[in-house]
Every structure is written in structure tokens, then in C-alpha cells.
C-alpha positions as a printed NumPy array, in Angstrom:
array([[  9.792, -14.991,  11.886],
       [  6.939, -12.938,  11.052],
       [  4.598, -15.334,  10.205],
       [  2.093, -15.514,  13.106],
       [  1.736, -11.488,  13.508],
       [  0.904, -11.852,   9.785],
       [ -1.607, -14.721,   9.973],
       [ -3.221, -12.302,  12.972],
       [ -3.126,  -9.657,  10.291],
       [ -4.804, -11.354,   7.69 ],
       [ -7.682, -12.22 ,  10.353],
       [ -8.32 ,  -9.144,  12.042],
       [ -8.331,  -7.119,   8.756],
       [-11.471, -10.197,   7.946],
       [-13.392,  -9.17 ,  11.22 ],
       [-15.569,  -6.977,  11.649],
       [-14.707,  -6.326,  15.049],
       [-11.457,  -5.616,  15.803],
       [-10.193,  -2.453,  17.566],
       [ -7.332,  -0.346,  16.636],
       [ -6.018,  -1.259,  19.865],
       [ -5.877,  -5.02 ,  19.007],
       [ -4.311,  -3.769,  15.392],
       [ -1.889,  -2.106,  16.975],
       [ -0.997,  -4.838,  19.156],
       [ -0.284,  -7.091,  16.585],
       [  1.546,  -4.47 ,  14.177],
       [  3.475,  -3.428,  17.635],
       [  5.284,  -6.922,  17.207],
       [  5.662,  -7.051,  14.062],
       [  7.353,  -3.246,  14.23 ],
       [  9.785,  -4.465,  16.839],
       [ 11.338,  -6.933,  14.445],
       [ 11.413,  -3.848,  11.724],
       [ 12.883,  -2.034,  14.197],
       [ 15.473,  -4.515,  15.463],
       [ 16.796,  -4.955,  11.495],
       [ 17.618,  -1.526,  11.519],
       [ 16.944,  -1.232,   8.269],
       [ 14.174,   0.932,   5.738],
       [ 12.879,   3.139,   8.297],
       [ 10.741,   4.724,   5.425],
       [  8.446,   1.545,   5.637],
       [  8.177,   1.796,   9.142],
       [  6.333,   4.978,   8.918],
       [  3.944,   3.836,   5.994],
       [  3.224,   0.919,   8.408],
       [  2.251,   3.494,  10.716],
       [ -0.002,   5.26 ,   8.384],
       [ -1.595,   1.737,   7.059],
       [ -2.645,   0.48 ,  10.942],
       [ -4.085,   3.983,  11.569],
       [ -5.96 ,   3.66 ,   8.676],
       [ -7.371,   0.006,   9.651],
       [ -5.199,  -2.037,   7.729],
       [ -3.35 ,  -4.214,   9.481],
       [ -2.389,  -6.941,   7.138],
       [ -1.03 ,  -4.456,   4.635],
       [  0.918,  -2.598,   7.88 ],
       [  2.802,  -5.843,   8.854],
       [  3.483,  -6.797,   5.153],
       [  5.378,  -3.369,   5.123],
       [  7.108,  -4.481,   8.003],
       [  8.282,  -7.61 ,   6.825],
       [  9.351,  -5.614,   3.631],
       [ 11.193,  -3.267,   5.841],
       [ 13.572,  -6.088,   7.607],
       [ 14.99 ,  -7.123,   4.506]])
């Protein structure tokens, strides 16, 4: 389900580029899924921490972690 925001991921944490507010975009869907599970809320906040810090990829891997 989360495969496209993570495929973003893995290409915006490549560029150059990107800016926090396209990171966050992409996380922001990925988060909604996290969110929607209802479940580890503890990754959820790390994710936080990991797009603020410019990475992305590693954000919405926690993410993924945290609907399971």
C-alpha cells in the first residue's frame, strides 16, 4: 500500500533538490496510513524527527514499520 510514497522516498532523498515541503508531502501520506493502523505511535514520532532531519526514505520506512 505504501509502495509509491516509498519509491518517492527513495528519489527525493537521491536529489539534490528537494524541499522539506515536498518531503513532507510525501511522508504526510505515508503518515496517514500509520495513522489510520492505529498502531506504534512511537514510530510515528521518529518519522517525524527523520523528515525534519532530511530523510525521507528512512521517515516512510518507519511508517511502514509502524502499520504493522
Amino acid at each position: 500500500m505504501l509502495g509509491a510514497p516509498a519509491a518517492a522516498a527513495t528519489l527525493l532523498d537521491r536529489s539534490k533538490s528537494d524541499a522539506y515541503e515536498v518531503d513532507d508531502a510525501v511522508a504526510s501520506v505515508a503518515r496517514d496510513v500509520a495513522q489510520q493502523a492505529g498502531k506504534r505511535p512511537g514510530l510515528q514520532a521518529l518519522a517525524d524527527h527523520e523528515v525534519a532531519a532530511g530523510n525521507v526514505r528512512k521517515a516512510v520506512d518507519l511508517l511502514v514499520q509502524a502499520t504493522r
